[in-house]
C-alpha positions as CSV (number, residue, x, y, z in Angstrom):
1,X,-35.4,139.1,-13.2
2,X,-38.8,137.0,-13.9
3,X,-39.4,135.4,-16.7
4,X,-42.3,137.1,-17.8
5,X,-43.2,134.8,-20.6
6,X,-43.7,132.0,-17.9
7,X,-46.0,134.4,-16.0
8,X,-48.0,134.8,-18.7
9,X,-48.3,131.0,-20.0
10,X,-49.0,130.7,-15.9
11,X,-52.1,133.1,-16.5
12,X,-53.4,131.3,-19.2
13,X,-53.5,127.9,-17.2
14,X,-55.0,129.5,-14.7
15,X,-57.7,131.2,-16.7
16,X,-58.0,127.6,-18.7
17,X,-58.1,126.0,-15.7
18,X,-60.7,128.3,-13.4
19,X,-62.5,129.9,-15.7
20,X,-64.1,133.2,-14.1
21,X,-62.3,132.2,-10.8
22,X,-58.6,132.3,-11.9
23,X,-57.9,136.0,-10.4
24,X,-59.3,134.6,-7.3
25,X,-57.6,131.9,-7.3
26,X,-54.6,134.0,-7.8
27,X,-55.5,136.3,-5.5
28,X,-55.5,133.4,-2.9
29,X,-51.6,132.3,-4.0
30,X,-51.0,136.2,-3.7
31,X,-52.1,136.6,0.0
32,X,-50.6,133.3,0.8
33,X,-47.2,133.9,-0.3
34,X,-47.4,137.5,1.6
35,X,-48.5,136.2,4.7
36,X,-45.6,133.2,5.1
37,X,-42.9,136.5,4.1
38,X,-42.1,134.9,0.9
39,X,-42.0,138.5,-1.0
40,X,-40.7,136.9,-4.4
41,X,-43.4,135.0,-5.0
42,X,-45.6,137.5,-3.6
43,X,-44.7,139.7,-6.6
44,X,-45.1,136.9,-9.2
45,X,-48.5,136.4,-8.2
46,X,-49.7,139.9,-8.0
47,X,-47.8,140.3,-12.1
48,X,-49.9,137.0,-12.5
49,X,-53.1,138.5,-11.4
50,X,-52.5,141.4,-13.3
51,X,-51.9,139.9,-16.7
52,X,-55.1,137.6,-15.8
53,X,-57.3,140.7,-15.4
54,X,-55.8,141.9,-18.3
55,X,-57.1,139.1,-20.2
56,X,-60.0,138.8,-19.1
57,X,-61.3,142.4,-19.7
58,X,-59.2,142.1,-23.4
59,X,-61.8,138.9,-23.8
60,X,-64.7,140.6,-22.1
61,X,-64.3,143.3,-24.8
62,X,-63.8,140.7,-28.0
63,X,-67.5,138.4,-26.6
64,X,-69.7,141.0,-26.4
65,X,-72.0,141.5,-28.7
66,X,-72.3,144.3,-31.4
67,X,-74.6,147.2,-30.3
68,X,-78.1,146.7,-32.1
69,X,-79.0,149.0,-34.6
70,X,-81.9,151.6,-33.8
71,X,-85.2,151.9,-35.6
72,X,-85.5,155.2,-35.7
């Protein structure tokens, strides 16, 4: 079973570490891993790149800006 609390300290590196790029980045791990027929670490990347977009839209939703009020 994966340890998902590793997956998820895994995401925040690789948020920490690529900024905007980490689901790409992840993405990138993903395909490789698929390609060479290694399907376990397929699936921890693709739970990796979900908890990463998960994040980011979570932190997307907590920067923006309040709405500005209407005159009138």
């Amino acid at each position: 079973m994966p340890n998902e609390k590793d997956e998820q300290v895994l995401a925040e590196l690789m948020i920490d570490m690529h900024g905007a790029q980490a689901i790409k980045k992840a993405q990138e791990f993903l395909y490789g891993q698929a390609m060479i027929g290694n399907a376990p670490a397929a699936s921890k990347w693709l739970r990796v790149m979900t908890l990463i977009e998960f994040s980011e839209s979570g932190a997307e939703k907590k920067a923006a800006p309040p709405p500005m009020p209407s005159n009138a």
